[in-house]
C-alpha positions in Angstrom: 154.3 106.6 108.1 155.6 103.3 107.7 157.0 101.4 110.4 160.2 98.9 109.9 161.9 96.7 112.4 165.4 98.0 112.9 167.0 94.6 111.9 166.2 95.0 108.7 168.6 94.8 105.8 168.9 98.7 104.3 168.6 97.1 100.8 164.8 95.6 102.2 164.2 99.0 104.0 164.9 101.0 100.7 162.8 98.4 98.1 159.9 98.7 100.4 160.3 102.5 100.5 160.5 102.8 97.3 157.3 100.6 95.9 155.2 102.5 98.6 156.3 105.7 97.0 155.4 104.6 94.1 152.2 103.5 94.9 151.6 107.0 96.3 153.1 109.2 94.2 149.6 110.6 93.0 148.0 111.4 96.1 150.7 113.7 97.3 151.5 111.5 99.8 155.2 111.1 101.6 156.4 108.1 103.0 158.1 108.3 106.0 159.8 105.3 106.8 160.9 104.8 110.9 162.8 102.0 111.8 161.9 100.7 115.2 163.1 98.8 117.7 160.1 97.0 120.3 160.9 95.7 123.7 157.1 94.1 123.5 156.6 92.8 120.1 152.8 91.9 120.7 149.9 93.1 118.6 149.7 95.8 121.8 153.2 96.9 121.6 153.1 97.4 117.9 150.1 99.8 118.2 151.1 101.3 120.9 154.2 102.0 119.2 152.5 103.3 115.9 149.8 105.7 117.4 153.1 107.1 120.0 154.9 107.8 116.8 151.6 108.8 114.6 151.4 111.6 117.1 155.0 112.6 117.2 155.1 112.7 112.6 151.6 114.0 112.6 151.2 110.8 110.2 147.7 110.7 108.5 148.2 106.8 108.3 150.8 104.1 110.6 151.4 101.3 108.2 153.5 97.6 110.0 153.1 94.2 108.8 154.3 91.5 111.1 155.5 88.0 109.1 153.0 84.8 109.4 153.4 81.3 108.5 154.5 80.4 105.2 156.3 83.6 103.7 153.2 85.3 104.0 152.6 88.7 106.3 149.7 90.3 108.4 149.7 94.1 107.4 148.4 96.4 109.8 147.1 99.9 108.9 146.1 102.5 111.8 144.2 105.7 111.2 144.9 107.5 114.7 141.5 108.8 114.3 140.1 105.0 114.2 139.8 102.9 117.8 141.7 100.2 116.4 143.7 98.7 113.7 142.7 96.7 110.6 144.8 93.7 109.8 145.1 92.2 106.5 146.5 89.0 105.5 148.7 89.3 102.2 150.1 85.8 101.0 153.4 85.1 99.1 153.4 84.8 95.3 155.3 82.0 94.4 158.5 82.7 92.3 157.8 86.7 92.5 158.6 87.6 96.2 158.4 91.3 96.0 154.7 91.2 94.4 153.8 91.0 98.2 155.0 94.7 98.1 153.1 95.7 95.5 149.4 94.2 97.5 151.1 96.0 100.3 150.9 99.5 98.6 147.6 98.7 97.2 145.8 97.9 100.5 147.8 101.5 101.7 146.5 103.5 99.3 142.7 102.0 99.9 143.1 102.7 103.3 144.4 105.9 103.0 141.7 107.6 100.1 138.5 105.5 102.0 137.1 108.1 104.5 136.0 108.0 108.0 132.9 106.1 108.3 129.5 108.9 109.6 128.7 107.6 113.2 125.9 105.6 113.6 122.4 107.3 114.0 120.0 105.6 116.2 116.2 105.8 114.9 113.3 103.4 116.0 111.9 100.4 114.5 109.0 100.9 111.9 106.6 98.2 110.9 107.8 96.7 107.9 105.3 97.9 104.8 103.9 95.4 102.5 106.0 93.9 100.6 105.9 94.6 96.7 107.5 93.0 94.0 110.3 94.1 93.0 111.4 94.4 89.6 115.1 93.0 88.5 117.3 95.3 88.1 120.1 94.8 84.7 123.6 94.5 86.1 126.1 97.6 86.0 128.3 97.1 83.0 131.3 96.0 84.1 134.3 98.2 83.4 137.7 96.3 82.4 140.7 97.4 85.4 142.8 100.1 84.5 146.0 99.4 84.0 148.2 102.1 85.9 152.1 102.5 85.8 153.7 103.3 89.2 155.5 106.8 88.4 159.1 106.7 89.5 159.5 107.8 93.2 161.8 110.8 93.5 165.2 110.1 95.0 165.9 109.1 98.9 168.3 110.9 100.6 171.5 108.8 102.0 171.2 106.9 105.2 174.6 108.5 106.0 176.1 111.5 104.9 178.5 114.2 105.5 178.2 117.6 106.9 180.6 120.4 106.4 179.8 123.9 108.0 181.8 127.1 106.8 181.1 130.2 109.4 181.6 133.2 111.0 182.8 133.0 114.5 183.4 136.1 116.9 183.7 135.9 120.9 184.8 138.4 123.8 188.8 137.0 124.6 189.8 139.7 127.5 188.8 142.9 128.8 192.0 144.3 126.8 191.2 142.6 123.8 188.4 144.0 121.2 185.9 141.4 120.2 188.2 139.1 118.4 186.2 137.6 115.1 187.5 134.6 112.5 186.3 131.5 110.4 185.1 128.5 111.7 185.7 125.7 109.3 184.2 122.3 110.5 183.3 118.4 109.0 181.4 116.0 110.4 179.5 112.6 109.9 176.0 112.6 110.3 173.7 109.5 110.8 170.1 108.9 110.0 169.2 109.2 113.9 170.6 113.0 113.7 173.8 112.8 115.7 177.1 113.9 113.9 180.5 113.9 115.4 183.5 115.5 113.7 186.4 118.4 113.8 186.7 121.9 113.2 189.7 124.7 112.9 189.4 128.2 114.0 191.3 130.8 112.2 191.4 133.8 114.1 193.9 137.2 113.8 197.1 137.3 116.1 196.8 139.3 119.6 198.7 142.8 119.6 200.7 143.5 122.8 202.6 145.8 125.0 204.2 146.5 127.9 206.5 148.6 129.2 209.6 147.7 131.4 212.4 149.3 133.4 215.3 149.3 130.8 213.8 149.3 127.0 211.1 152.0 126.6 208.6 149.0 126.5 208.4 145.4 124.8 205.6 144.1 121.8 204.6 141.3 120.9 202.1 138.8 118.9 200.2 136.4 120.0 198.7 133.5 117.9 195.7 131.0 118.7 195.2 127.8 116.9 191.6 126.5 118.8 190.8 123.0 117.3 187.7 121.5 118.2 186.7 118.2 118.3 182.7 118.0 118.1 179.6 115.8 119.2 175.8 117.1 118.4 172.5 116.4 117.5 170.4 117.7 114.1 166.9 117.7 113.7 164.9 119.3 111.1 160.7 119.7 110.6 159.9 120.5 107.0 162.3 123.3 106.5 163.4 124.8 109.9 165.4 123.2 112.9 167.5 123.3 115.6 171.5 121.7 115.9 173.0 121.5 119.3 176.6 120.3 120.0 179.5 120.4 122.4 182.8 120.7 121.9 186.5 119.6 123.4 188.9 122.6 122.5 192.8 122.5 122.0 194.2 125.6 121.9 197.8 126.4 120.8 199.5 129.3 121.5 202.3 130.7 119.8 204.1 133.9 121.0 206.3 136.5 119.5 208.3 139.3 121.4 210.9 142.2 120.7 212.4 144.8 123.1 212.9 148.2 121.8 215.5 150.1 123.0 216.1 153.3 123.7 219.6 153.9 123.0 220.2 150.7 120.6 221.4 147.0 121.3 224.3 146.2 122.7 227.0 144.1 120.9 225.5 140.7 122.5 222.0 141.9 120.8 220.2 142.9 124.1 218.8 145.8 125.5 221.2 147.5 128.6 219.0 148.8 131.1 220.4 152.5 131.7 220.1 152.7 135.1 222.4 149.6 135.7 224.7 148.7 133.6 224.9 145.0 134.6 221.3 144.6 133.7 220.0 143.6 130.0 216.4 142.0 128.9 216.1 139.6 126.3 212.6 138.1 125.6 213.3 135.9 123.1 214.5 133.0 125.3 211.1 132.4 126.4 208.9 129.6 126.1 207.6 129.7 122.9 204.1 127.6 123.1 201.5 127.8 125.6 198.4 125.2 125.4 194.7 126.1 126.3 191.8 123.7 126.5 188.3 124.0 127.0 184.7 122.9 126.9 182.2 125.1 124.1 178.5 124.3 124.4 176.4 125.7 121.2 172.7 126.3 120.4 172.1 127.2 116.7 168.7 127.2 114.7 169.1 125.9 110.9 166.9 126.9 108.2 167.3 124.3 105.6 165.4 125.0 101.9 167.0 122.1 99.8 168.4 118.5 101.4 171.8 119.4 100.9 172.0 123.4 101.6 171.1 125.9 105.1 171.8 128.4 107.0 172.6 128.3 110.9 173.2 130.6 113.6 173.5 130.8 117.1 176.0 131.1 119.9 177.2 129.9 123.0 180.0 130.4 125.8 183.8 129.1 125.7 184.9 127.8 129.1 188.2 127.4 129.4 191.3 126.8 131.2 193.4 129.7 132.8 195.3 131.0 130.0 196.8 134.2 131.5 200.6 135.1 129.8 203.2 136.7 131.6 206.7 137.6 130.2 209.6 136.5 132.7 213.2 137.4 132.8 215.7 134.9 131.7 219.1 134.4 132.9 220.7 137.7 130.9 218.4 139.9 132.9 217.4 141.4 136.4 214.1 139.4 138.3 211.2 140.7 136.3 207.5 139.3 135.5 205.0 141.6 133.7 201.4 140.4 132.8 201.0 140.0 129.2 197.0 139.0 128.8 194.6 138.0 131.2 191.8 136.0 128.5 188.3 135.1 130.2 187.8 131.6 131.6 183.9 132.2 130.5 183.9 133.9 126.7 180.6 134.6 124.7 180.4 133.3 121.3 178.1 134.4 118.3 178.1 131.6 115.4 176.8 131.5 111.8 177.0 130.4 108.8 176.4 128.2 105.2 176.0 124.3 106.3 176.3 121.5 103.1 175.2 118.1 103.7 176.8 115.8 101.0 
């Protein structure tokens, strides 16, 4: 785990990520990279930062080097087991800047295949024996260094990318309404930290309906919802399983569709007479033609993610909305009349799920 203040440039952040990759590439090691942003930038805030966050990653080793005078750096590496850190100066290389990173990944890599000292054993002082001469030992032969290659490190994921979700979507509208199912299309940005924000569109069937009123045998209709969601959540992810939570402002347009049916035919204006009174007709399709809903949508959803850019989510969570309720009202060709058309939920259950891409 390496630790990065937070004003540094992303072109530093990703060069240093990528020669301590590198570096590591053999000892199966991943580099997690955290940039951080200290209110105490002592010696004590930056290990008490790095053994907080050690604990949190489940990081074998905290790496953070501090600068020091002349272009050079103090880098600190923290085993959590260990009491306390171990600083190491590395000096600037004149003319080669980024050599620094190379001593960096070096002293990493000792620090992370050197084990655990054993404890100390107490035992009690001997008398010295006599001393005998020793004989010289030769030298070991001295072995010329190894030259190794660093391997290239495998891809890093964007700091930003998108997020697109396409799902299936199904909640309880009305007690006179069967549960009601449709697509839930959706994009959204997604920063490093997790958070997205974005839109969706709903597509869901029309609403059959009908009543029955005093002239025409009864009236029918369609009604049409267009629920558009505008979207702030959260993502977060540990190897290959997570959680996303989210909230959601909905806008819901409603469109609306009627016809009387009459029992003995129109008459020659197009309406329906009402047989008991001759003065009396009903036309419907004077009324007003859009409705809007709005409403507040909470979700919970796990995520099971196998590759970077490709999962699977599902979940639910309750619409809360607005009163919606339609009635169908006379207009001016027609006698006083005012029927209930739907009476929707203000609190709906919702069941979510569904392929996620992040590109």
């Amino acid at each position: 785990m390496l630790l990065v203040e937070s004003t540094t440039p992303a072109a530093r952040v990703d060069l240093v990520r990528e020669t301590f990759s590198a570096e590591l590439a053999d000892l199966n090691a991943e580099v997690i990279v955290i940039l951080v942003e200290l209110a105490d930038a002592s010696p004590a805030g930056w290990e008490a930062e790095a053994r907080r966050l050690a604990r949190e990653q489940d990081a074998r080793l905290a790496v953070w080097f501090v600068p020091a005078a002349e272009g050079s750096v103090v880098l600190h590496t923290l085993d959590p087991r260990r009491q306390r850190p171990n600083p190491r100066p590395v000096g600037a290389v004149p003319g080669n800047p980024d050599a620094m990173l190379d001593t960096m990944a070096t002293i990493t890599r000792a620090a992370l295949v050197t084990p655990l000292p054993d404890p100390p054993v107490e035992t009690r002082r001997r008398a010295p024996p006599d001393r005998v001469p020793e004989t010289p030992r030769p030298p070991p032969p001295q072995t010329p260094p190894v030259s190794r290659r660093p391997t290239r490190p495998p891809p890093t994921p964007p700091r930003h990318h998108a997020r697109v979700a396409v799902d299936y979507l199904g909640n309880h509208l009305a007690t006179t309404v069967p549960w009601q199912s449709g697509v839930f299309i959706s994009a959204a940005w997604l920063s490093p930290r997790g958070l997205y924000i974005g839109a969706g569109y709903q597509a869901v069937a029309p609403i059959g309906v009908q009543q029955d009123i005093p002239g025409p045998p009864f009236i029918t209709g369609a009604i049409r919802r267009h629920p558009t969601h505008l979207t702030i959540g959260y993502h977060r992810v540990w190897s290959f399983i997570g959680f996303e939570a989210d909230a959601s402002l909905v806008l819901d347009p409603i469109t609306m569709n009627f016809n009387a049916h009459c029992e003995t035919g129109a008459d020659e204006s197009g309406l329906c007479p009402d047989n008991e009174n001759d003065n009396v007709s009903y036309d419907v399709r004077l009324e007003t033609p859009t409705l809007f809903g709005y409403g507040f949508a909470p979700r919970l959803r796990v995520i099971i993610k196998p590759t970077p850019i490709f999962g699977l989510h599902f979940g639910g969570g309750v619409d809360v909305f607005s009163d919606t309720a339609l009635t169908i009202r006379c207009t001016a060709n027609c006698a006083p009349l005012e029927l209930p058309l739907l009476t929707p939920y203000n609190v709906r259950p919702v069941f979510q799920g569904g392929l996620v891409f992040f590109l």
